[in-house]
C-alpha positions in Angstrom: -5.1 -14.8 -5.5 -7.4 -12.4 -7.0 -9.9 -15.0 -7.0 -13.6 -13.9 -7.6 -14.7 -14.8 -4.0 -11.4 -12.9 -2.6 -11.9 -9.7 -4.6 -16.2 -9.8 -3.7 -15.4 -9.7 0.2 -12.1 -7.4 -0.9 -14.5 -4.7 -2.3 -16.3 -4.3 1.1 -13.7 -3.0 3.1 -12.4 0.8 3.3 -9.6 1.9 4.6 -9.2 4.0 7.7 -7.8 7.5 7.4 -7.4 9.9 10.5 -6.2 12.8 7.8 -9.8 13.4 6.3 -10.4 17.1 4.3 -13.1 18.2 1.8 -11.6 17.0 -2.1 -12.2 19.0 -5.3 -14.6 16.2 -6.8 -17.1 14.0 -4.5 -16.0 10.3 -3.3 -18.2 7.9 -1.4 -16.1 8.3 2.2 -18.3 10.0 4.6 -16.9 13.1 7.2 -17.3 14.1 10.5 -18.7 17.1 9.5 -22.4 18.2 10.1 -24.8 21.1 9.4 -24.7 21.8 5.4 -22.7 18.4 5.0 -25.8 16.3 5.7 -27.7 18.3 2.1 -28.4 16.2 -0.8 -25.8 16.7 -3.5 -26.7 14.0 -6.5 -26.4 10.5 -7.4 -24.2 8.1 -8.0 -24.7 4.2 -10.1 -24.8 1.7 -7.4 -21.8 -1.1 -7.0 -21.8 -4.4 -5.7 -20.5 -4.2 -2.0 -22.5 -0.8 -1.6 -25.5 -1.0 1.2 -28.8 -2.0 -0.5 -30.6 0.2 1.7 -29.0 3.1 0.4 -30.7 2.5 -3.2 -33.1 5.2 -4.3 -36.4 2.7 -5.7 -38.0 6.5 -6.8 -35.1 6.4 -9.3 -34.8 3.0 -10.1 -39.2 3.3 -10.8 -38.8 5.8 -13.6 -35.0 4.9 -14.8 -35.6 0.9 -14.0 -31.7 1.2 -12.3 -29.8 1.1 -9.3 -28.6 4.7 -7.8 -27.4 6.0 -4.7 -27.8 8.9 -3.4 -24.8 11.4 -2.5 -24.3 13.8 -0.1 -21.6 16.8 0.8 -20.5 15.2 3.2 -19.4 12.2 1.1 -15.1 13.0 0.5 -12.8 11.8 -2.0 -10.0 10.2 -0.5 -6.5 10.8 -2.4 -4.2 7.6 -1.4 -0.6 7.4 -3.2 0.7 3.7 -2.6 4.6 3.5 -3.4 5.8 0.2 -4.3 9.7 -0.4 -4.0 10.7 -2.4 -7.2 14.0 -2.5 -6.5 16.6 -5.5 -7.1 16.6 -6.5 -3.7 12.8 -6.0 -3.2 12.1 -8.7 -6.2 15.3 -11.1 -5.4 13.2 -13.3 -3.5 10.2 -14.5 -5.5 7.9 -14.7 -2.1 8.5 -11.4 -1.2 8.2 -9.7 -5.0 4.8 -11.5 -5.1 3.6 -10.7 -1.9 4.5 -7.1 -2.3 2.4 -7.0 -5.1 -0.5 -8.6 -3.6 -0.7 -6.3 -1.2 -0.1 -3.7 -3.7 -2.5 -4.6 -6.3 -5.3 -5.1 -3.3 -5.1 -1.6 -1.8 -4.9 -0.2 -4.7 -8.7 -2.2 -5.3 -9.9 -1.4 -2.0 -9.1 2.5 -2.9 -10.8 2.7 -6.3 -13.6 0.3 -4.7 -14.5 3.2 -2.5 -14.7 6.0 -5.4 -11.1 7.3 -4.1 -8.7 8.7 -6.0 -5.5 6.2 -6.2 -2.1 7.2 -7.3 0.2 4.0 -7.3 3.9 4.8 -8.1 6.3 1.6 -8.6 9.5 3.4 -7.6 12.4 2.5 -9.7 11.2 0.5 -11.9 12.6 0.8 -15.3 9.6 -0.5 -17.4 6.2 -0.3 -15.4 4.8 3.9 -15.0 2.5 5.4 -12.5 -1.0 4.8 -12.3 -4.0 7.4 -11.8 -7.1 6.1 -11.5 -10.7 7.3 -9.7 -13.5 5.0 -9.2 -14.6 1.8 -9.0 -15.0 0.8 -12.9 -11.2 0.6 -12.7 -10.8 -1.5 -9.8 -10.1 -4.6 -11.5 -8.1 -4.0 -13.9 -5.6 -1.8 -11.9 -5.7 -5.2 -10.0 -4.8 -7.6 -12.4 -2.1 -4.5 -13.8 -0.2 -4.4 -10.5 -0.5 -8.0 -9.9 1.2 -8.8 -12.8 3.6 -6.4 -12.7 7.1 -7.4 -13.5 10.7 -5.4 -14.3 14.4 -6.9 -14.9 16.5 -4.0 -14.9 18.9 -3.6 -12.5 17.7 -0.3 -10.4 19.2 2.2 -7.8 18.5 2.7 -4.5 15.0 3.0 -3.5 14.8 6.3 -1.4 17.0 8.3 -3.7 14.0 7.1 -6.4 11.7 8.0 -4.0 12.3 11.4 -3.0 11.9 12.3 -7.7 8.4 11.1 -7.5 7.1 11.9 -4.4 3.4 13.4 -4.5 2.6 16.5 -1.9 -1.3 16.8 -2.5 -2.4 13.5 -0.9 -4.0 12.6 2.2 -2.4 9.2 2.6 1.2 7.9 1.3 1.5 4.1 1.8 5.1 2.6 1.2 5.7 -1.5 1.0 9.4 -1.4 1.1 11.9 -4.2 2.9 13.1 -1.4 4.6 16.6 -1.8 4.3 18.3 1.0 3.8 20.0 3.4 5.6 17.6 5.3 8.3 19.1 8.7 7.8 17.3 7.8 4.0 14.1 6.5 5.7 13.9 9.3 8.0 14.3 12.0 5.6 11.8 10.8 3.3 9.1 10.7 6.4 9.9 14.2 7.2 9.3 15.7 3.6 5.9 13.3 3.4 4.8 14.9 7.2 5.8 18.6 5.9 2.4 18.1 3.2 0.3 17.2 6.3 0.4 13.4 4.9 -0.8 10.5 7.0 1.6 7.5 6.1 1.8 3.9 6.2 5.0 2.1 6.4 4.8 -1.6 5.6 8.4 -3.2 5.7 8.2 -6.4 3.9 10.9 -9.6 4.1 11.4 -12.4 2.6 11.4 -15.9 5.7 15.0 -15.8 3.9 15.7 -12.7 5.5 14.3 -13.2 8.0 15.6 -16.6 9.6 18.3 -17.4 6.9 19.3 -21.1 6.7 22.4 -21.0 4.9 25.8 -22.6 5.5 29.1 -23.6 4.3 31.1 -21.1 2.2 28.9 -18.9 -0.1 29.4 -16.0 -2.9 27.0 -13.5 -2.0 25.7 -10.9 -4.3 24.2 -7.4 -3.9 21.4 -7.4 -6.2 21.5 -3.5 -6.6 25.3 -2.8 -7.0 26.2 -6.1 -8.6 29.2 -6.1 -6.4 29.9 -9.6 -4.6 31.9 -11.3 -1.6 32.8 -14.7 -0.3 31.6 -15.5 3.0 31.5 -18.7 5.2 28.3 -19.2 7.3 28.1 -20.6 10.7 25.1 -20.3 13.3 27.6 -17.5 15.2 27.2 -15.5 12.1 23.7 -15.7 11.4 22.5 -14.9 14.7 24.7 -11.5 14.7 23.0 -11.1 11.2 19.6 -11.7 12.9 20.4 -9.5 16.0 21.6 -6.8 14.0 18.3 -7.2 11.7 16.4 -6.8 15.1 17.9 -3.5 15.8 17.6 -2.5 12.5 13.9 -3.3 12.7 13.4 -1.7 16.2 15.3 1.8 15.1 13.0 1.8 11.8 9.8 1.0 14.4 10.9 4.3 15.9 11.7 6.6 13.2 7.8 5.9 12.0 6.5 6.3 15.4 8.6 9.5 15.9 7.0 11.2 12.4 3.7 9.3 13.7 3.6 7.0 10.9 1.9 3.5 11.3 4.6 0.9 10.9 3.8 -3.2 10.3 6.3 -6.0 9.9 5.3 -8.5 7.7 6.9 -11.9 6.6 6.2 -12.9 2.6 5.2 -16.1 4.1 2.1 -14.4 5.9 -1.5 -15.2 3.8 -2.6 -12.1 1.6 -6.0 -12.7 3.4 -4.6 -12.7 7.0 -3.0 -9.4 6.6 -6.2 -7.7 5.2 -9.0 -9.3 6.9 -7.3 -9.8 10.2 -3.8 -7.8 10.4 -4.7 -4.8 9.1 -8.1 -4.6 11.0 -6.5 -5.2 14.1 -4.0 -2.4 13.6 -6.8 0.6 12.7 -5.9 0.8 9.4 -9.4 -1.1 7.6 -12.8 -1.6 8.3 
């Protein structure tokens, strides 16, 4: 991952905001607005991935280089991404890398479109936020997140959450396994809607979680409170584990819809590509 090929056709995509409002500072996301929003404004250096036709040749004759030109209607898009790096998000190597993947490429695809990226790795005891505009910083905010790692031991994600939580944004993504409590999820949602956020909640689990294949008599371990008890598994017990995951799944599903968040499942065992170039498209959320 993060292959030169991957990160070429990564750079052409945007992602697909219904929350859209005029920013302090320009961006390269065009409005729905008309009239005075159609005016020249200035330039901006061109970037690979940007439409050739768009280039100014008047400019590039006298300067001999590629520019754009801008417009008012052209918004900066402010996209917080909040990563759960919790003990129980990075016990199971597939889903800690995939969650970073996924990370690490929207944050690319924001700075890639001149938007304004705030990524927040909540409860991490080593790693700190990252603020970035523009696409000169897309690739190494990708290889930062990508290579993120943290060993602490670390609380539980929604009470982290709720401390760093950012109000003036126009999108909020969390990756989380989605785990916790719903009264937690639910009042985290409600605080993001109150700033007029549009969010995205992407639960994440590991095929572990998911379809567990575990048997005979086992010492199991809560990663986040260290606490641990004995337990024999059978197939009667995993499929009540599985049915009550179900329900826990379906009642998350809802909470989201009720706040009218959008809400995606994914398995770690699901390609990085084949959630951005064909899940995500499918589901509104990039172009």
């Amino acid at each position: 991952m993060g292959s030169y090929a991957f990160l070429e056709r990564l750079q052409k995509k945007r992602l697909l905001v219904k929350t859209r409002k005029r920013g302090m500072h320009k961006g390269s996301r065009k409005s729905s607005a008309f009239g005075t929003s159609l005016e020249f404004s200035d330039f901006r250096a061109y970037q690979p991935g940007d439409d050739v036709r768009q280039i100014d040749w008047n400019v590039y004759g006298r300067t001999q280089k590629h520019y754009i030109k801008r417009f008012l209607d052209e918004q900066e898009l402010s996209v917080a991404i909040y990563l759960d790096v919790t003990s129980s998000m990075r016990a199971l190597p597939d889903k800690w890398e995939l969650a970073r993947q996924l990370a690490a490429s929207l944050s690319f695809v924001v700075l890639a479109g001149e938007d304004r990226l705030a990524f927040i790795p909540v409860a991490s005891k080593t790693a700190h936020p990252i603020r970035r505009k523009g696409a000169v910083h897309r690739k190494g905010v990708f290889r930062e997140i990508a290579r993120l790692e943290d060993t602490e031991k670390s609380g539980h994600f929604y009470d982290q959450l709720g401390k760093v939580m950012l109000k003036n944004h126009q999108l909020s993504i969390i990756i989380s396994d989605g785990l916790e409590p719903l009264d937690k999820v639910e009042a985290t949602l409600r605080k993001m809607r109150s700033a007029k956020q549009e969010i995205w909640f992407i639960q994440l689990l590991g095929k572990e979680e998911l379809n567990p294949a575990f048997n005979g008599d086992l010492k199991l371990v809560d990663s986040e409170m260290d606490t641990a008890v004995n337990v024999s598994i059978h197939p009667s017990l995993i499929g009540n584990y599985q049915t009550r995951l179900n329900e826990h799944n379906q009642k998350l599903e809802g909470v989201c819809r009720s706040f009218g968040c959008h809400y995606i499942l994914i398995s770690a065992e699901t390609d990085i590509q084949t959630i951005l170039f064909q899940d995500f498209p499918r589901h509104g959320l990039m172009n």
